[in-house]
C-alpha positions in Angstrom: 7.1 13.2 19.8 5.2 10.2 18.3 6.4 8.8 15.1 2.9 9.5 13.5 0.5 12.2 14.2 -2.2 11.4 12.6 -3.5 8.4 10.8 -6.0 8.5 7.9 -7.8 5.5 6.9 -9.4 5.6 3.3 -11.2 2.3 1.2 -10.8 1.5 -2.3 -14.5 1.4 -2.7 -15.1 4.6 -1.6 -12.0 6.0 -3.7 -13.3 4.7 -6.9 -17.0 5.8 -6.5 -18.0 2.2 -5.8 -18.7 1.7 -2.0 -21.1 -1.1 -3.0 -18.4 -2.9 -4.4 -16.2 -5.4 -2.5 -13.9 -8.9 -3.0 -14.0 -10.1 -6.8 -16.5 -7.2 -8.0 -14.5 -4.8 -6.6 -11.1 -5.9 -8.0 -12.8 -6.5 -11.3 -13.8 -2.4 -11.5 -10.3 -1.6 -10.2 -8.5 -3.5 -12.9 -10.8 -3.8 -15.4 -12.9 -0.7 -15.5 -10.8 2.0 -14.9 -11.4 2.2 -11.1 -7.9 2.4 -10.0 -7.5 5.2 -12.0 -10.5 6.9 -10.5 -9.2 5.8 -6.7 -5.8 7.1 -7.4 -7.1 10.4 -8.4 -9.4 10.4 -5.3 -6.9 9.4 -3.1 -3.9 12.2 -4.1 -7.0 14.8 -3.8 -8.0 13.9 -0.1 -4.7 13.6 0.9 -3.4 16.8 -0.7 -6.6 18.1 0.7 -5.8 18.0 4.1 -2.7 20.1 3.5 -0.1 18.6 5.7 2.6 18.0 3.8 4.4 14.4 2.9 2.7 11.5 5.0 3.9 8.3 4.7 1.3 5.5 2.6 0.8 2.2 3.7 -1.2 -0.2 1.4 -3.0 -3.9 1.8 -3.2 -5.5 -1.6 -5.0 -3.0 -4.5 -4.8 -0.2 -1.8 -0.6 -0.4 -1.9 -0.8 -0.5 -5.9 -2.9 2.8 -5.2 -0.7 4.6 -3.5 2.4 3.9 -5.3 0.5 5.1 -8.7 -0.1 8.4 -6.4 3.4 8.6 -5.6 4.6 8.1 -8.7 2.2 10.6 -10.1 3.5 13.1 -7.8 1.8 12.6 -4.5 4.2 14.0 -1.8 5.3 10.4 0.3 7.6 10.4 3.2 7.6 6.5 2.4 5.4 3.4 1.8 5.0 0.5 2.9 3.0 -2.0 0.5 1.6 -5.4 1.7 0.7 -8.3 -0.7 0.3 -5.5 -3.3 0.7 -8.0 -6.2 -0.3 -5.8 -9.2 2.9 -3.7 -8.2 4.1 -6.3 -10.6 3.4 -4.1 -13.4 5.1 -0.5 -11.6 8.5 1.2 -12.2 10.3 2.5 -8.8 9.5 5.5 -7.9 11.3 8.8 -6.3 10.3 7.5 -2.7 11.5 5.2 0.0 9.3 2.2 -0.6 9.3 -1.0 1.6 7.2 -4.1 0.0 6.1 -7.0 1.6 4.8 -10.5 0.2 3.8 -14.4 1.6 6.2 -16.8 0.0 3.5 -18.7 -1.0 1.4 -16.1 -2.7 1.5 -17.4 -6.8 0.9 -13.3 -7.3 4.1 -12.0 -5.9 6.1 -10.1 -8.2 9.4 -12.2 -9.8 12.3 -11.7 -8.3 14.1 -9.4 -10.5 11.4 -7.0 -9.9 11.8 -7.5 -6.2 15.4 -7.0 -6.4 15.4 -3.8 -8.4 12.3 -1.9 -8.3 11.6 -0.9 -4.6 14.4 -0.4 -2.2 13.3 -3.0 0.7 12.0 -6.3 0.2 10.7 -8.2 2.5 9.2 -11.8 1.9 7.5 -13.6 4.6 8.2 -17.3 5.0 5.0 -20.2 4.7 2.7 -17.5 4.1 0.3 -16.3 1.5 -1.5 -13.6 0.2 -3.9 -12.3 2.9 -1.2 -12.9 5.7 -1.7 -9.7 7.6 -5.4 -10.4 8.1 -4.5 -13.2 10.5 -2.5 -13.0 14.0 0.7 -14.5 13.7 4.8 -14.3 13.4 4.4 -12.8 9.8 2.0 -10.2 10.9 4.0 -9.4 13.9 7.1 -9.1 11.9 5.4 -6.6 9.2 4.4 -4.5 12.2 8.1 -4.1 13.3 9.4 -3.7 10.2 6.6 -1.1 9.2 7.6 0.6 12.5 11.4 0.6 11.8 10.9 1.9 8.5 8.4 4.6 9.4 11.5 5.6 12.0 14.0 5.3 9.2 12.6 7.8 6.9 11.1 9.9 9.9 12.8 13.1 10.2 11.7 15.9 11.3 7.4 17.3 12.3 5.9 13.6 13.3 3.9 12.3 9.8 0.7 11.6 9.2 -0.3 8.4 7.6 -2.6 7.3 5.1 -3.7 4.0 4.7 -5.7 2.6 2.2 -7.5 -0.7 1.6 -9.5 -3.3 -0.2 -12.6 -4.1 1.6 -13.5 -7.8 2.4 -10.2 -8.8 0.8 -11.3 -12.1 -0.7 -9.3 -12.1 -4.0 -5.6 -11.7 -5.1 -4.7 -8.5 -5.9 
């Protein structure tokens, strides 16, 4: 049975009523106008809408800060995985397997303490940055086995779905 049985793809934009929105103007109205808040609420609707029971999240940049807010407002994850997801800076753990993943060299990762004690894996990419997993490379390969083994780790079970949200035309630091 495959480790995924579905796969759900939602955008930030679209989650925060802004589809017009991308890049700067985009992360401006998620952090600055209350659009997270709006995406997060859109985002635990469709998912719970499609009444499958836990899936596991998987979030580029503002998308993985989405999710966790989900999770942690009671969005039913198997797991989640969170790439470059800066802003989780500012997030307590939360009651679900969470796997994070960050550039060395992006100046937005999270310090160290949090990285140590708020989500249970860590795992920080060497002579990389930010938007690492938009470009073909060792560090994107290694996210994509480590996403896989983690997805298998917390698998048990129906196969999951998985929803996976991002920030279009990611052209600023989360």
């Amino acid at each position: 049975m495959p480790l995924v049985s579905e796969i759900r793809r939602f955008a930030l934009n679209a989650l925060c009523g802004r589809p017009d929105l991308t890049g700067e103007a985009l992360h401006a109205h998620l952090f600055g106008a209350g659009g997270l808040e709006r995406a997060v609420a859109a985002l635990a609707e469709q998912v719970q809408a499609g009444g499958k029971g836990a899936c596991y999240g998987l979030g580029y940049s503002a998308g993985g800060t989405a999710l966790w807010r989900a999770a942690a407002g009671g969005l039913p994850l198997a797991g989640l995985c969170c790439l470059s997801s800066t802003r989780l800076r500012n997030e307590r753990a939360i009651m679900v397997p969470t796997h994070v993943f960050f550039g060395e060299d992006d100046p937005n990762m999270p310090p160290s303490d949090w990285l140590t004690t708020v989500p249970e894996r860590c795992t920080v990419l060497r002579g990389v940055g930010h938007g690492y997993y938009l470009h073909a490379g060792d560090a994107q390969r290694e996210t994509a086995l480590r996403m896989v083994e983690e997805i298998e780790r917390v698998s048990t079970g129906p196969a999951r779905q998985a929803a996976a949200v991002e920030r279009p035309a990611a052209g600023s630091a989360d």
